[in-house]
C-alpha positions as CSV (number, residue, x, y, z in Angstrom):
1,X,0.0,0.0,0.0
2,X,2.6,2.6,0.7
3,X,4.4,1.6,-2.5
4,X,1.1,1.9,-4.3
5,X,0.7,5.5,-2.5
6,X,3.7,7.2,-3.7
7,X,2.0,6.9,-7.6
8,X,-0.8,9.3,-6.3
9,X,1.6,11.2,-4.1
10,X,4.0,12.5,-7.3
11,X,7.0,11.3,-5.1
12,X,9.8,9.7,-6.9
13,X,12.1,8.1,-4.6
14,X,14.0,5.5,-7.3
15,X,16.5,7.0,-9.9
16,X,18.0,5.7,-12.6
17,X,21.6,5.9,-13.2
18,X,21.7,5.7,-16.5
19,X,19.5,8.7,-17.8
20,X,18.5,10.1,-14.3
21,X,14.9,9.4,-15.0
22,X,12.9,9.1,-11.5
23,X,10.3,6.7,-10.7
24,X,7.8,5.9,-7.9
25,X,8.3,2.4,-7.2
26,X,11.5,-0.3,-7.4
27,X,9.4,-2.5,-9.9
28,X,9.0,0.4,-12.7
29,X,12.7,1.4,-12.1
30,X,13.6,-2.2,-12.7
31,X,10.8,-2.1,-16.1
32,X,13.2,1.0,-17.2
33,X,16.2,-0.4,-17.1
34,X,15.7,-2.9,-19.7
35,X,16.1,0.0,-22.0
36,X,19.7,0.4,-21.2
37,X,20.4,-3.3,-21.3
38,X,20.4,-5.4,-24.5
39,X,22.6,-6.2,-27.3
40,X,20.1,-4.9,-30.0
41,X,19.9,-1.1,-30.2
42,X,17.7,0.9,-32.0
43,X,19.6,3.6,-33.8
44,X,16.9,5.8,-34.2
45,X,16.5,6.7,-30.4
46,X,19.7,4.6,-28.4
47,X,17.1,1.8,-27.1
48,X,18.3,-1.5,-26.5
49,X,16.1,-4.7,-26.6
50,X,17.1,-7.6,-25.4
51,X,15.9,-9.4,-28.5
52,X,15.7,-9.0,-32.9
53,X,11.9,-9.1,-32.4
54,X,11.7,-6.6,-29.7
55,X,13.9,-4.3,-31.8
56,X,11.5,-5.0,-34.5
57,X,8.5,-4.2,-32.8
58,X,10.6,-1.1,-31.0
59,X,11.2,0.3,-34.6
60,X,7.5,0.6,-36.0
61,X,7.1,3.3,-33.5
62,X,9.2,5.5,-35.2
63,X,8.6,4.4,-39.0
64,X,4.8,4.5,-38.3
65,X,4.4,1.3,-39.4
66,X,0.5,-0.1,-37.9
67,X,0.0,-3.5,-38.8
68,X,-2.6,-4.4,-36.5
69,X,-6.3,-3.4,-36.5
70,X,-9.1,-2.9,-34.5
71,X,-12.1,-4.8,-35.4
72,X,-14.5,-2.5,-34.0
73,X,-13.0,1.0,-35.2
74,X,-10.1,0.0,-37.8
75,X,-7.9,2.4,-35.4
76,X,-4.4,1.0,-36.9
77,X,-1.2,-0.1,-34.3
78,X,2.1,-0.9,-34.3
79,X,2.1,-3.6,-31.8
80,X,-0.2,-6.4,-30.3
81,X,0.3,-4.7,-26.7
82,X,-1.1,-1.2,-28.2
83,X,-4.1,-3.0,-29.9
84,X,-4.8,-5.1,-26.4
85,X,-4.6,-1.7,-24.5
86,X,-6.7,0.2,-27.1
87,X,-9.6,-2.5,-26.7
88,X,-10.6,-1.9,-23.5
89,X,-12.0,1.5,-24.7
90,X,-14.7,-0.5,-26.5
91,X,-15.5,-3.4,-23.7
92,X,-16.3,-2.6,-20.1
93,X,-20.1,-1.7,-19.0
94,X,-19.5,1.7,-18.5
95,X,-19.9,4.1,-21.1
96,X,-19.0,7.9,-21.8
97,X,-22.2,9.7,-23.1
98,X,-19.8,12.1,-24.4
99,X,-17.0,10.1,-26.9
100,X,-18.7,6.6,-26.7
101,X,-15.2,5.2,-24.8
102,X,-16.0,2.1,-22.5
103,X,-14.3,2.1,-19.1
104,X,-13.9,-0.9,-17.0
105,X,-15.3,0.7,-13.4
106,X,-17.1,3.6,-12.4
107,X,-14.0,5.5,-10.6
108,X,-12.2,5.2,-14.3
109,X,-15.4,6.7,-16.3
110,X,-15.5,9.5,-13.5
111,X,-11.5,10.1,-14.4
112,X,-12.2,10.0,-18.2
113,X,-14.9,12.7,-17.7
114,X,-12.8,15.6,-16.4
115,X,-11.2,15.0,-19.8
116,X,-14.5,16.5,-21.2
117,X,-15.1,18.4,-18.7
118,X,-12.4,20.9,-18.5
119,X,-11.8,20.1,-14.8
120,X,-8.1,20.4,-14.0
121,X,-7.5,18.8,-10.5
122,X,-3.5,18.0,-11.0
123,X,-0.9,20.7,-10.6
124,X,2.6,20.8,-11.9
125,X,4.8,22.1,-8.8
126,X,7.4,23.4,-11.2
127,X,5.0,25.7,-13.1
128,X,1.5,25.4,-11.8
129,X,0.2,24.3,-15.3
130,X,-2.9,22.2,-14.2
131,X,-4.3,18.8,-15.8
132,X,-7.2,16.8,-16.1
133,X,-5.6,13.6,-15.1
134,X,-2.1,12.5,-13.7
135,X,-1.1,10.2,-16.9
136,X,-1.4,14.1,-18.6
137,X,0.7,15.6,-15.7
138,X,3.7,13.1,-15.5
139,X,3.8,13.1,-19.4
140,X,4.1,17.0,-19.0
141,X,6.7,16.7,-16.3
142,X,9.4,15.4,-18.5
143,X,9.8,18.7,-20.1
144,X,11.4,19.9,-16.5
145,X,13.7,17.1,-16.6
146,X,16.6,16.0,-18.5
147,X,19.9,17.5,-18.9
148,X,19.7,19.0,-22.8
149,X,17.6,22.4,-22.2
150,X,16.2,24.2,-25.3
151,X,16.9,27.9,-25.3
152,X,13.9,29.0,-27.1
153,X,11.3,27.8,-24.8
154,X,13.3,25.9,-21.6
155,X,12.4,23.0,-22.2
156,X,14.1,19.9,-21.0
157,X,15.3,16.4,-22.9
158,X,16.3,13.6,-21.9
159,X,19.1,13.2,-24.3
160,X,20.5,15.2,-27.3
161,X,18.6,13.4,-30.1
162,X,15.5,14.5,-28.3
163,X,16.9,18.4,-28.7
164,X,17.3,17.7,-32.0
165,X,14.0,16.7,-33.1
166,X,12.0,19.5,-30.7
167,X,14.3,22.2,-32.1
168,X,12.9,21.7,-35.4
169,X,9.3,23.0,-33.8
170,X,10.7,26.1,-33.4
171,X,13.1,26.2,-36.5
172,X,9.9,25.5,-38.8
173,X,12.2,22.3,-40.4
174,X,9.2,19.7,-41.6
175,X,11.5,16.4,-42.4
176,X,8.0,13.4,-42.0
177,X,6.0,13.7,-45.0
178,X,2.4,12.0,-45.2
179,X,1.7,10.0,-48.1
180,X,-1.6,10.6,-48.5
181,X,-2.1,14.1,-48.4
182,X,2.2,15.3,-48.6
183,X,1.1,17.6,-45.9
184,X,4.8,18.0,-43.5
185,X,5.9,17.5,-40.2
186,X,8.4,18.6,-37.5
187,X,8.6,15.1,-36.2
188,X,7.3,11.8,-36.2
189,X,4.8,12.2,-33.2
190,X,3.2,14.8,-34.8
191,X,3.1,12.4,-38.3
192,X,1.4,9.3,-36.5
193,X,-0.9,11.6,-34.8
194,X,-1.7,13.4,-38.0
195,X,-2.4,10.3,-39.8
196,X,-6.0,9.5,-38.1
197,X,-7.6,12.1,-40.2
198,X,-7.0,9.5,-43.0
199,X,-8.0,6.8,-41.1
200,X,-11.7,5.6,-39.6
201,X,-15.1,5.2,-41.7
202,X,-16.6,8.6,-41.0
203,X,-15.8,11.4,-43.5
204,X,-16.6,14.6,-43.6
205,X,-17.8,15.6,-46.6
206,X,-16.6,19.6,-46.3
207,X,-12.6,18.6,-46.0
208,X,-12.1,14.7,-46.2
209,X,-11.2,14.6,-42.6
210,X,-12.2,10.7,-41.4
211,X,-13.2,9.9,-38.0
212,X,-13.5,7.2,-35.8
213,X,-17.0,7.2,-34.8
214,X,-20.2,9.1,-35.6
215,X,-19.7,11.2,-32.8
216,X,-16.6,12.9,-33.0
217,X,-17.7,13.5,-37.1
218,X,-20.6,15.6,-35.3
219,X,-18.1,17.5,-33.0
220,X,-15.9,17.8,-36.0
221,X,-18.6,19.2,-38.1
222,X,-19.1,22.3,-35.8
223,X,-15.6,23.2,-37.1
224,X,-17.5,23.9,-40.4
225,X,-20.9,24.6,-39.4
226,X,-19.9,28.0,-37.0
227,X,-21.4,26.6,-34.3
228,X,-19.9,27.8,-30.9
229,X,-21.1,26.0,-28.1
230,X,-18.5,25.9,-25.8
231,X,-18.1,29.0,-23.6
232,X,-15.2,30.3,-21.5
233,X,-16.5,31.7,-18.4
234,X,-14.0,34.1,-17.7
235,X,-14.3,36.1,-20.9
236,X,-17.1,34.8,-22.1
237,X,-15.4,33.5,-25.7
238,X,-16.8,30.7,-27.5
239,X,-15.3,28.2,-29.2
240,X,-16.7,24.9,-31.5
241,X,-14.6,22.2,-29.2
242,X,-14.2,21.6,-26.2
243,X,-10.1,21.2,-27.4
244,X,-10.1,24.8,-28.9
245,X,-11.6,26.2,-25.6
246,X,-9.1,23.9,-23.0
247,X,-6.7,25.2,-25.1
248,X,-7.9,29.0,-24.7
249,X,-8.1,29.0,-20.9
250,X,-4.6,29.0,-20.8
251,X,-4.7,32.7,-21.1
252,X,-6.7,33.1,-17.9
253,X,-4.6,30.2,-15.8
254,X,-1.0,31.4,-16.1
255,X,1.0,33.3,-13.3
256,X,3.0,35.5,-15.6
257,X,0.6,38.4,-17.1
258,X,1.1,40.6,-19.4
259,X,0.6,44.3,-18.3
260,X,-0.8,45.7,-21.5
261,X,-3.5,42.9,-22.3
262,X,-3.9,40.7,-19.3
263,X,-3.1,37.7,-21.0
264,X,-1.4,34.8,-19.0
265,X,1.3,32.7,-20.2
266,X,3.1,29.6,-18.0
267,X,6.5,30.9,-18.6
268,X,8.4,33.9,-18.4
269,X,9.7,32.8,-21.7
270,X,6.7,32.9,-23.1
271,X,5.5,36.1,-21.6
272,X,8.8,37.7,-23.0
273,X,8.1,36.4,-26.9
274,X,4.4,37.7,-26.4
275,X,5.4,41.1,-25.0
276,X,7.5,41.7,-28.5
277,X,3.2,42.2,-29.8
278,X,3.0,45.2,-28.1
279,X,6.8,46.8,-27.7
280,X,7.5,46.2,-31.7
281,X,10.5,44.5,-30.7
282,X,11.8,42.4,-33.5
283,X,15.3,40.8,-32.4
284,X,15.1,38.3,-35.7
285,X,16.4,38.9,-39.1
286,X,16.9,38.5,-42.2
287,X,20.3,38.1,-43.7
288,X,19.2,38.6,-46.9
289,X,17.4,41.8,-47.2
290,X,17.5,42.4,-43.2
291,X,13.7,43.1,-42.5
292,X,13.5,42.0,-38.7
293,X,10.8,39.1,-37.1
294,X,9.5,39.0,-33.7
295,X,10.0,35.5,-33.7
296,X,12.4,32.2,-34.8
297,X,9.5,30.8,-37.0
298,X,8.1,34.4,-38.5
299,X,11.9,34.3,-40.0
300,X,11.8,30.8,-41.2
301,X,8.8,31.7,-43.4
302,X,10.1,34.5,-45.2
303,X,13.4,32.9,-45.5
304,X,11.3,30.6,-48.0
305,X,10.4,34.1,-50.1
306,X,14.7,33.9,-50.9
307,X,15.0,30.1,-50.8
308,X,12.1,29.4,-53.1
309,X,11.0,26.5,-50.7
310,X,7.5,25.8,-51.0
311,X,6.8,23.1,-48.9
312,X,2.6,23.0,-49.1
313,X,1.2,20.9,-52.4
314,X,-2.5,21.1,-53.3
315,X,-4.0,17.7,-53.6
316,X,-6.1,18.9,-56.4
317,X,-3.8,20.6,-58.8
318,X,-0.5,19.9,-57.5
319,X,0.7,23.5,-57.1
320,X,3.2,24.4,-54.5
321,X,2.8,27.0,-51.9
């Protein structure tokens, strides 16, 4: 039981030696390690597997590769464990009137509700950023870990590959293309995650966009419709999803505000880049003809005006942008 506590208490007591990753109990410290250990490493991300077929299996998770489906939504995977997982969203006797996902006891539906809901109960104790759930917050604590720090928003990785790849959010560099619509990436996350609008058997008619189920077409529809029925109580702004609105409140929950419009931001990094709105500051530019950005990524598209890159293709006519 007090093993079992610590997950729900955010204490970390067990460290890796390796990486420096922290962890609440001796058994997923010991689960971990088998990431340093093996003779088969992936060169993609430095993981080792103790076997060919893990390394296989390992692998599809950066190539994207899904070669197992769901018989009830044809949601794709790239392993058997991921498919297992995923199927417990459509068993279990306990359904969300809101997304349709099945949850196996009461106390896990009331936990997948805040999700809709907009309630944030768990708080980050390095910047006060609040979540609806703890998987959400310990995801969102890695980026005040690690040892490689980005200088353009502070946040941490766990090793310098990592760096690599989140620089290139800033930078604007879009290396994963999608084959079906050519449309560009940053990195392969955002690529696999990008992907389910081509997969699922509900399509919208006004973009293409597929869906997995009837009801998130609906919600997706608003997009089109106008349709604002989500409202933020502090300002009063609406918004056609409950994702666009989530996303909005940010602006009320930070603890650095902006003087001149009130706006919150979770950082004083991010404070600082917003402040450059209202002060005209514009500390980027152009070596070519020197006209001056407020920001990394305003420069990186006009640096395309001198480059010629045009990375955007329309489906229909094949004409770059």
């Amino acid at each position: 039981m007090k093993i079992h506590r610590k997950s729900h208490a955010g204490d970390k007591w067990y460290s890796c030696g390796q990486c420096e990753k922290r962890f609440s109990s001796r058994f997923a410290l010991c689960h971990h390690r088998n990431i340093h250990r093996g003779k088969y490493k992936c060169t993609e991300c430095g993981r080792c597997c103790g076997s060919n077929q893990h390394l296989v299996v390992h692998r599809r998770s950066h190539s994207g590769e899904k070669l197992y489906s769901c018989g009830e939504c044809e949601k794709r995977f790239s392993s058997r464990i991921a498919i297992y997982y995923h199927t417990n969203i459509h068993s279990g006797k306990y359904k969300c009137t809101e997304c349709g996902r099945c949850c196996q006891s009461s106390r896990h539906l009331a936990r997948h509700r805040q999700s809709h809901s907009g309630d944030k109960l768990y708080l980050c104790g390095e910047c006060e950023k609040r979540f609806s759930s703890r998987v959400a917050l310990n995801y969102h604590t890695n980026i005040h870990r690690g040892k490689y720090k980005c200088t353009e928003c502070g946040r941490c990785c766990r090793s310098k590959r990592d760096l690599v790849v989140h620089r290139q959010s800033h930078s604007g560099d879009k290396l994963y293309l999608c084959g079906e619509c050519e449309k560009r990436f940053s990195s392969r996350v955002a690529l696999n995650y990008h992907t389910n609008i081509h997969s699922g058997k509900y399509k919208c008619t006004e973009c293409g966009k597929c869906c997995q189920s009837s009801r998130h077409l609906a919600r997706h529809r608003q997009t089109h419709s106008g349709d604002k029925l989500y409202l933020c109580g502090e300002c009063e702004k609406r918004f056609s999803s409950r994702v666009a609105l989530n996303y909005h409140t940010n602006i009320h929950s930070g603890k650095y505000k902006c003087t001149e419009c009130g706006k919150c931001w979770q950082s004083m990094r991010h404070l600082a880049r917003h402040s450059r709105s209202h002060s005209g500051e514009k500390p980027f530019e152009c070596t070519v003809c020197s006209i001056r950005f407020t920001s990394s990524q305003l420069l990186v598209i006009h640096s395309r005006i001198h480059s010629g890159e045009k990375p955007y293709l329309c489906g229909e006519c094949e004409k770059r942008f």
